[in-house]
GUMARMI-637053 format. One record per residue (C-alpha): residue in three letters; x, y, z. Coordinates in steps of 0.5 Angstrom, whole numbers, padded with zeros to 4 digits, always signed. Layout:
N
ALAXYZ/...
// end
This chain:
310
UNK-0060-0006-0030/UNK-0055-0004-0025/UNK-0051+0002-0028/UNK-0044-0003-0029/UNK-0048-0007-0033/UNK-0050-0003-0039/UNK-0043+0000-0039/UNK-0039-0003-0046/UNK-0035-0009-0043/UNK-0026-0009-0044/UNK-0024-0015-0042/UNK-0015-0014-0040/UNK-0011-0021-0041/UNK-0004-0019-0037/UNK+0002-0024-0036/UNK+0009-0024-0035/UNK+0013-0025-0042/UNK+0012-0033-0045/UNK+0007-0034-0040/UNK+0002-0036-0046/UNK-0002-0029-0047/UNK-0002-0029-0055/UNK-0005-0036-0055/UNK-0010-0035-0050/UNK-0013-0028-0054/UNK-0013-0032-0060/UNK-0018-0036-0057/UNK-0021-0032-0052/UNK-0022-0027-0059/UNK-0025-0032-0064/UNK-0029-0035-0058/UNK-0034-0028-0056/UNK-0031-0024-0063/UNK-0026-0020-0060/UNK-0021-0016-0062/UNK-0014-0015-0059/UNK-0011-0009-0057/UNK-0004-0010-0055/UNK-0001-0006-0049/UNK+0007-0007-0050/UNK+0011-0003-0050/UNK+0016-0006-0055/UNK+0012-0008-0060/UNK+0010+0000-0062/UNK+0016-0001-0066/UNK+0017-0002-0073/UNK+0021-0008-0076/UNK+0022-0011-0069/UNK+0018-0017-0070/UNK+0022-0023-0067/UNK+0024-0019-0062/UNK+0019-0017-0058/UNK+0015-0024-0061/UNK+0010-0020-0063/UNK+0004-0023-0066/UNK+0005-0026-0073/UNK+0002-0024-0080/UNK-0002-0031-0079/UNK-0004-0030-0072/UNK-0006-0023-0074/UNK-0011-0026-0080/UNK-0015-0029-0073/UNK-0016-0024-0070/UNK-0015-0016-0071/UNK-0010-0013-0067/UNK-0009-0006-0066/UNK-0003-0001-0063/UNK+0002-0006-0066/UNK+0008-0001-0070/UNK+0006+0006-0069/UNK+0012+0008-0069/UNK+0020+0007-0071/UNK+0026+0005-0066/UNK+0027+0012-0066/UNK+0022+0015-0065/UNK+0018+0017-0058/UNK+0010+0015-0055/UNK+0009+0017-0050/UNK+0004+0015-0045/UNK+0000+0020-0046/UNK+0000+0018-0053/UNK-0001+0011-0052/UNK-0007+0012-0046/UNK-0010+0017-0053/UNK-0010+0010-0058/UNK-0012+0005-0053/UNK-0018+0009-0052/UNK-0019+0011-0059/UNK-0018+0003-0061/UNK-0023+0000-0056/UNK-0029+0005-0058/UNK-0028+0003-0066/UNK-0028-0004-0063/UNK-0035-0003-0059/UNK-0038+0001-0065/UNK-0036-0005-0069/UNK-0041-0009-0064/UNK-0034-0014-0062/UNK-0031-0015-0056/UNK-0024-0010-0053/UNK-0018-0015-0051/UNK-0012-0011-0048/UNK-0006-0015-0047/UNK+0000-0015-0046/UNK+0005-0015-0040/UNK+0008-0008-0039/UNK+0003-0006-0033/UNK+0004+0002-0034/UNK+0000+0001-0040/UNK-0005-0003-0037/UNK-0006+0001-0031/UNK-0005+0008-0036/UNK-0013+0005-0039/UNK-0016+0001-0033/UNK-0015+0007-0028/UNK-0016+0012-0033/UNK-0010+0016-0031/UNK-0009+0023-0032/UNK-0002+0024-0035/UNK+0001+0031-0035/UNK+0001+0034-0042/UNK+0008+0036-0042/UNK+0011+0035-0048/UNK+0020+0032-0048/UNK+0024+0038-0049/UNK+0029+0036-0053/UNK+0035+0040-0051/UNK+0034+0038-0042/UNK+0032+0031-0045/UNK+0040+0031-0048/UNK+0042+0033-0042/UNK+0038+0028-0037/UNK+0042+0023-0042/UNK+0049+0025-0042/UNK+0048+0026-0033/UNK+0046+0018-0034/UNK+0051+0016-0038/UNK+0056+0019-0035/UNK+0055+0018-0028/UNK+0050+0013-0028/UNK+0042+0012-0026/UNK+0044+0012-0018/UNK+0045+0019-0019/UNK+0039+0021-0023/UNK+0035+0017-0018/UNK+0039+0021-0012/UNK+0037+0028-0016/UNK+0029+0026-0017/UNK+0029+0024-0010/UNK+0031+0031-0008/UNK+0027+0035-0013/UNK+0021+0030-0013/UNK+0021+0025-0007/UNK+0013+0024-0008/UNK+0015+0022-0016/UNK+0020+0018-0013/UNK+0018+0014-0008/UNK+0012+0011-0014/UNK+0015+0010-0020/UNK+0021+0004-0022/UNK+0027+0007-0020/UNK+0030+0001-0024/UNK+0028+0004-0029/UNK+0032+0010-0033/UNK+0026+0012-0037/UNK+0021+0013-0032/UNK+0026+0017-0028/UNK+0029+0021-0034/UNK+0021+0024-0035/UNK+0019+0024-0028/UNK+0026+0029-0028/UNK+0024+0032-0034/UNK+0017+0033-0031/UNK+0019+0037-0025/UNK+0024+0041-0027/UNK+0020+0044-0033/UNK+0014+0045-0029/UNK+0016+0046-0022/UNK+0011+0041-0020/UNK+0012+0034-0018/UNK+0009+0029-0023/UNK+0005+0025-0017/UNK+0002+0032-0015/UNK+0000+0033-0023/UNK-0003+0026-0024/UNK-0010+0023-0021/UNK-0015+0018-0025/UNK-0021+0018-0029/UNK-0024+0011-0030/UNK-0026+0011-0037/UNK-0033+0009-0038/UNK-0032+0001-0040/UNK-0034-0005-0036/UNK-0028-0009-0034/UNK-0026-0016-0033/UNK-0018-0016-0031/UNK-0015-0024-0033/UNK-0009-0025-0029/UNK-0004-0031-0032/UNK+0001-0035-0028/UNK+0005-0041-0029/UNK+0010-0044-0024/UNK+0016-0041-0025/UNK+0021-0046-0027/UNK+0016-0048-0032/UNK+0015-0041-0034/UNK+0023-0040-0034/UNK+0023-0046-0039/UNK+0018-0043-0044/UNK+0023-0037-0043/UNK+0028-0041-0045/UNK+0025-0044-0051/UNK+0022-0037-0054/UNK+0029-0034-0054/UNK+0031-0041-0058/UNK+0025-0040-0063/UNK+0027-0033-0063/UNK+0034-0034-0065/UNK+0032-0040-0070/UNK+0026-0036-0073/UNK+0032-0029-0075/UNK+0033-0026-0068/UNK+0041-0024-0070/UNK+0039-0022-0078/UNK+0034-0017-0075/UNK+0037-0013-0071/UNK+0043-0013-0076/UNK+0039-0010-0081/UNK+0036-0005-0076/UNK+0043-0003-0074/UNK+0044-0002-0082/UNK+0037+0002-0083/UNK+0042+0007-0078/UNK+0038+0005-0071/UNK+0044+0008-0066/UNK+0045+0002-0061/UNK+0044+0007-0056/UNK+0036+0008-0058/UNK+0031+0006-0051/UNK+0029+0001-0057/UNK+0035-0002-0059/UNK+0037-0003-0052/UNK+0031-0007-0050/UNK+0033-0015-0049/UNK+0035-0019-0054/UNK+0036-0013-0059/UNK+0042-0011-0053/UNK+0045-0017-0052/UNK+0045-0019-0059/UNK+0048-0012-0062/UNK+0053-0014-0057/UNK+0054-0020-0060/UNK+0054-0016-0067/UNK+0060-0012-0064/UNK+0064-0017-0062/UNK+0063-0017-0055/UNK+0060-0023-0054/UNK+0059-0029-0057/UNK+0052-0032-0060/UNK+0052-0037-0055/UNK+0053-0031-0050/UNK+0048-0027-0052/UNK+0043-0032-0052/UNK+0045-0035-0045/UNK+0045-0028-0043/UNK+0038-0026-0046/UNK+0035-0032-0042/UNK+0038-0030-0036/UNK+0035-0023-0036/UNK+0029-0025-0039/UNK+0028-0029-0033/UNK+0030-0023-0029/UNK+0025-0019-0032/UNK+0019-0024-0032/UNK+0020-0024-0023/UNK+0019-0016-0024/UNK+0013-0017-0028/UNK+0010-0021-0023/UNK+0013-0016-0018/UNK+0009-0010-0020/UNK+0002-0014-0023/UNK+0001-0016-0016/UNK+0000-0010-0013/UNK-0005-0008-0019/UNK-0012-0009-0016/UNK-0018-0012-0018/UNK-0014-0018-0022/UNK-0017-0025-0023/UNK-0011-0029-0023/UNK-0011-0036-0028/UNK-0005-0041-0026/UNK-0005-0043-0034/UNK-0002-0050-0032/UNK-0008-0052-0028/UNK-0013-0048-0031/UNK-0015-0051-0039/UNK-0017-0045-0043/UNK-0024-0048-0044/UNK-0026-0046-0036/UNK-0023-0039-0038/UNK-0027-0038-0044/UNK-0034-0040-0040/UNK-0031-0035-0034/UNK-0030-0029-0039/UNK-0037-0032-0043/UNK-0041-0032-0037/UNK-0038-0024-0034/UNK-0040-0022-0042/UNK-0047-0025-0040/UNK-0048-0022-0034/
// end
């Protein structure tokens, strides 16, 4: 027996939003007895159900998942922190004799579990994070990026600068500890056998299903559950209540748009958002890419079945 094959199996099922991740696990988890460990960096929060389509009370009675809710729109995890309840997760599910799904679309956290990454242990400052914020809403992120390249050109030429919250914490990083983060960093692979599953479709069809969640989501009470987290005191400025659909219906909720605006809206940066998925899961290694419009769930299910047996 090869050292490969004796190792407890982690099968990751990653995708762009809408792509059908939660409908395959399901299948997938109840074909092999699997477990889902959710690897969204959204659904961590509390009471942010519709808009991060999060896995339903039914849906969960299917199949168990994890890391759902762990924290409240106001609150930080870190990435360090959500690497640490992965792992912690995955291990009970293999103690229970059952199988570890991580799915989900956010591919820092996939990567974070996959490749092991050593994520330098420098807890936010709370007193420079204020600081950071008030620069990026005074002068916006290009300047924020301009200064991480100054200070951490290393950080800055691998991270998403499109993204202020990986840029506030790369500066964070540097400015605290005087080192670049990339230098801080390095990989450990954990010691699971992994199969990565990729999940594609088309992109005018996967934009249709865009379309179509976002409708579902506004019909099923998108706009009473953003009112009541900003009535639960949620400031609209939190990351959390900044992210799609919570950003755009807030506006709506503001007076600034109308529902039919926001909605329009959502769909367009959902679909914005869903190319930059794309973008960044084609440069991860070691996927094995599904087109769900041409491949049936069932030739799936035998794939995974036979990498299990293997």
């Amino acid at each position: 027996m090869s050292v490969d094959s004796a190792l407890p199996p982690l099968i990751v099922l990653l995708g762009p939003t809408a792509v059908g991740k939660t409908d395959l696990s399901l299948q997938l988890c109840e074909h092999v007895g699997g477990e889902v460990v959710s690897a969204d960096s959204r659904q961590i929060y509390r009471g942010m159900d519709i808009g991060t389509a999060k896995a339903t009370v039914a849906e969960q009675a299917r199949v168990p998942h994890h890391l759902l809710d762990l924290r409240n729109p106001d609150a930080v995890l870190t990435l360090a922190e959500y690497q640490q309840h992965a792992y912690s997760a995955i291990d009970a599910i293999h103690r229970r004799g059952r199988v570890p799904f991580l799915v989900g679309g956010t591919a820092l956290y996939v990567r974070a579990v996959v490749a092991g990454l050593r994520i330098p242990e420098v807890p936010p400052d709370p007193v420079l994070r204020e600081q950071l914020e008030t620069e990026l809403a005074a002068l916006g992120l290009a300047h924020l990026v301009a200064r991480l390249q100054a200070l951490d050109p290393a950080t800055a030429g691998q991270i998403d600068l499109r993204n202020p919250r990986r840029v506030l914490r790369a500066l964070e990083i540097v400015i605290l500890t005087g080192h670049s983060k990339v230098d801080l960093e390095g990989a450990e692979p954990p010691p699971y056998r992994i199969l990565q599953v990729a999940l594609s479709r088309e992109r005018d069809e996967l934009y249709r299903r865009v379309d179509a969640r976002v409708d579902q989501m506004i019909a099923a009470g998108l706009v009473e559950e953003t009112r009541h987290l900003l009535a639960a005191g949620y400031a609209a400025r939190l990351p959390a209540m900044t992210s799609l659909g919570y950003r755009e219906i807030t506006a709506m909720l503001q007076g600034s748009l109308s529902l039919d605006e926001a909605v329009a809206r959502i769909k367009i940066e959902t679909h914005r958002f869903v190319r930059h998925q794309m973008t960044w899961f084609r440069k991860m290694p070691g996927l094995h890419w599904f087109d769900l419009a041409l491949t049936p769930a069932p030739a799936i299910e035998r794939f995974v079945t036979d990498w299990l047996a293997t």
